[in-house]
C-alpha positions as CSV (number, residue, x, y, z in Angstrom):
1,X,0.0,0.0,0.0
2,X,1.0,3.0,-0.8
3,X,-0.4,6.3,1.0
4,X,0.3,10.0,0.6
5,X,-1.1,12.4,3.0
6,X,-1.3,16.0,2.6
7,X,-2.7,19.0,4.4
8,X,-1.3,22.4,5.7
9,X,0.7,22.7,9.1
10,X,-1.5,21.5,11.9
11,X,-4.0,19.5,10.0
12,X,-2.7,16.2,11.6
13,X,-0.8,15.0,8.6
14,X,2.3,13.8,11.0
15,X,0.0,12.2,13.5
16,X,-2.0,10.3,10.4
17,X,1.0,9.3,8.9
18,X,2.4,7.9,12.2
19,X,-0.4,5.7,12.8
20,X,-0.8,4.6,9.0
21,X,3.0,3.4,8.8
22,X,2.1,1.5,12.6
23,X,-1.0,0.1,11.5
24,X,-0.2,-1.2,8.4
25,X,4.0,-1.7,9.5
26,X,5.4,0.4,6.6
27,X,8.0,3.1,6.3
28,X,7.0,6.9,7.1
29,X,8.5,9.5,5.2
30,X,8.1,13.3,6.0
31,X,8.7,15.5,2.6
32,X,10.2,17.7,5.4
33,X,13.2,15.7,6.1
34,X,13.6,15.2,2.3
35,X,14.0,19.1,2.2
36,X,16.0,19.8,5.4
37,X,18.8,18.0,7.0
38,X,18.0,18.0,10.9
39,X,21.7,19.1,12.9
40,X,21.8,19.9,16.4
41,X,23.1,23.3,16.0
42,X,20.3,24.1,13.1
43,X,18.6,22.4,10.1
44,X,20.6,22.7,6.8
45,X,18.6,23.0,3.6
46,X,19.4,20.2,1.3
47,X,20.6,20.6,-2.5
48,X,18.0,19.9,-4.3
49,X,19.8,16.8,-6.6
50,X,19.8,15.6,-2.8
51,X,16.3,16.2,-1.8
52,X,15.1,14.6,-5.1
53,X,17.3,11.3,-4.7
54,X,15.9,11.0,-1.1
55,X,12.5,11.4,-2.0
56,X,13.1,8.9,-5.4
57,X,14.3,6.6,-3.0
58,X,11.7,6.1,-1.0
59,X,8.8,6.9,-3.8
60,X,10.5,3.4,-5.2
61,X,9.8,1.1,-2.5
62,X,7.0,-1.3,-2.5
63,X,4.5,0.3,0.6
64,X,5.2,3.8,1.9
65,X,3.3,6.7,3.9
66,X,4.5,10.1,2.8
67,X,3.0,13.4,4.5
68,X,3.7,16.8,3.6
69,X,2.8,20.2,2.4
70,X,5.2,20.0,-1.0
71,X,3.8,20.2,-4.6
72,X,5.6,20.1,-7.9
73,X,8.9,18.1,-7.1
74,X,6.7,15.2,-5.5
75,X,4.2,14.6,-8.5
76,X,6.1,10.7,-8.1
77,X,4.3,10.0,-4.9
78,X,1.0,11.4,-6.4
79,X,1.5,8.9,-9.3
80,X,2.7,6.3,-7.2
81,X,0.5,6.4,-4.2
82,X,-3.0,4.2,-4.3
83,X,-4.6,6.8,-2.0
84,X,-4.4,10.4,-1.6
85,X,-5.6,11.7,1.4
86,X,-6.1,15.3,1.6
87,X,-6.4,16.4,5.2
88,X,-9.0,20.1,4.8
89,X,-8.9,20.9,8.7
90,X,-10.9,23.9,9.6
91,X,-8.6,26.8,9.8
92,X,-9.6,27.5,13.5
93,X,-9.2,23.8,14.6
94,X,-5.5,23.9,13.3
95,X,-4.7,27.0,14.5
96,X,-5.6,25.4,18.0
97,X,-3.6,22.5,17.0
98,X,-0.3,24.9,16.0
99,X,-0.5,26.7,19.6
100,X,-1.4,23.5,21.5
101,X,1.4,21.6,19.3
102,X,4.2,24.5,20.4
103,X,3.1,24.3,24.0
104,X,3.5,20.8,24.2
105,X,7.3,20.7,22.5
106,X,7.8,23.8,24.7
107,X,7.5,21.1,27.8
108,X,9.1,17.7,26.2
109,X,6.0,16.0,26.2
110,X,6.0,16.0,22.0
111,X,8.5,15.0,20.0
112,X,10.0,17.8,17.2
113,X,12.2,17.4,14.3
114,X,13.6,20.9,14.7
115,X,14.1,23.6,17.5
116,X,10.4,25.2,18.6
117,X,11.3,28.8,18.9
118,X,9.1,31.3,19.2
119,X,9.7,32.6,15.4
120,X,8.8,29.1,13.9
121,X,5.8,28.9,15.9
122,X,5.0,32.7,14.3
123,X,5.7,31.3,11.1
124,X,3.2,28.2,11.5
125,X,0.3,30.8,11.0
126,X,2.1,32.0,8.4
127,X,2.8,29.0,6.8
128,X,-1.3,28.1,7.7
129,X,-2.5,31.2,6.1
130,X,-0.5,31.1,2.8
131,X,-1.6,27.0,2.6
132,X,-5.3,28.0,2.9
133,X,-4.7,31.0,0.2
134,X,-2.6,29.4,-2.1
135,X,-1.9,26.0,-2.0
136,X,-5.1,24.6,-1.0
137,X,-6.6,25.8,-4.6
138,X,-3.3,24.6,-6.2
139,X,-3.8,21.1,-4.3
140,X,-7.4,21.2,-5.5
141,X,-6.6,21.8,-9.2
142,X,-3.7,18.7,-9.3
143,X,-6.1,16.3,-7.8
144,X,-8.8,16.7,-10.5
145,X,-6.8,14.3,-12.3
146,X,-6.8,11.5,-9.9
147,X,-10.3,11.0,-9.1
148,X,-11.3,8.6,-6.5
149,X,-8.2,7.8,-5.1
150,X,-7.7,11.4,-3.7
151,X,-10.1,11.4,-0.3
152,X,-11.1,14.3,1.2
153,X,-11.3,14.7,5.0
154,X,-12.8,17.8,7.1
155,X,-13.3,16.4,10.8
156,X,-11.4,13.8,12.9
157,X,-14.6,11.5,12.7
158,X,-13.7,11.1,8.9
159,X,-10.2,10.4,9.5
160,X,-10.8,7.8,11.7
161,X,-14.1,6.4,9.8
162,X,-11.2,6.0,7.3
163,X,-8.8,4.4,9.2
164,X,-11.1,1.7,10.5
165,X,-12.1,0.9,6.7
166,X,-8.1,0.8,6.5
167,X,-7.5,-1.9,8.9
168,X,-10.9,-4.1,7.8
169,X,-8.6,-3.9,4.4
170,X,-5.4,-4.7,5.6
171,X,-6.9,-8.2,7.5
């Protein structure tokens, strides 16, 4: 199986992911860590030869779950994947999620991939508002062309109506 989540920062495209890869016991990929290379002193941005060979080599294996908010360089995945799952999260239940999410790293209690300063948190809105403005229709438009294997979810209920129908699959 092949899965590839997307949705803007807060929509619960990590947390999705996560329990997809457990559920189903396949690899996880973040288009994040494709683009960035994580270092304790601060994330590096990779080359972009890099990013791509990273994100070819785990577009070829046989069962993935990719998440992220990338569009363009991972048209693979889109091809590739046998479900699209497009996470459209109310913009007021994500921005609850972005301050609850910071909080949490703030006290250790949730894992991060990079440092959660008060800038990046600044820039999650940011990042929410420009995803809602401009890559949502953008996201719309590419998935015209894949019918019904892009799924559309707007509450938790239908994420986890789906995830049910997932595991009665997977048996």
């Amino acid at each position: 199986m092949k899965i590839y989540i997307v949705g803007s920062v807060g929509s619960g495209k990590t947390t999705l992911a996560r329990k997809v890869a457990t559920k189903l016991q396949i690899p996880h990929f973040e288009t994040d860590n494709f683009v960035w290379n994580h270092k304790p002193a601060g994330d590096i941005r990779n080359e972009i030869d890099v990013r791509n060979q990273l994100f070819n080599d785990a577009v070829k294996l046989e069962e993935w779950v990719i998440e992220g908010v990338h569009i363009d360089w991972t048209d693979e995945a889109l091809l590739s994947a046998n479900q699209i799952i497009f996470l459209d999260i109310p913009v007021n239940k994500r921005t609850w999620r972005i301050i609850r999410r910071y909080l949490r790293q703030l006290l250790k209690i949730e894992k991060v991939n990079y440092k959660p300063t008060f800038t990046i948190f600044r820039k999650m809105f940011q990042w929410n508002t420009y995803f809602e403005e401009q890559m949502k229709p953008l996201f719309l438009k590419k998935f015209e062309v894949f019918g019904t294997k892009v799924r559309y979810f707007n509450t938790n209920e239908e994420v986890e109506n789906w995830l049910r129908q997932l595991s009665e699959l997977n048996k």
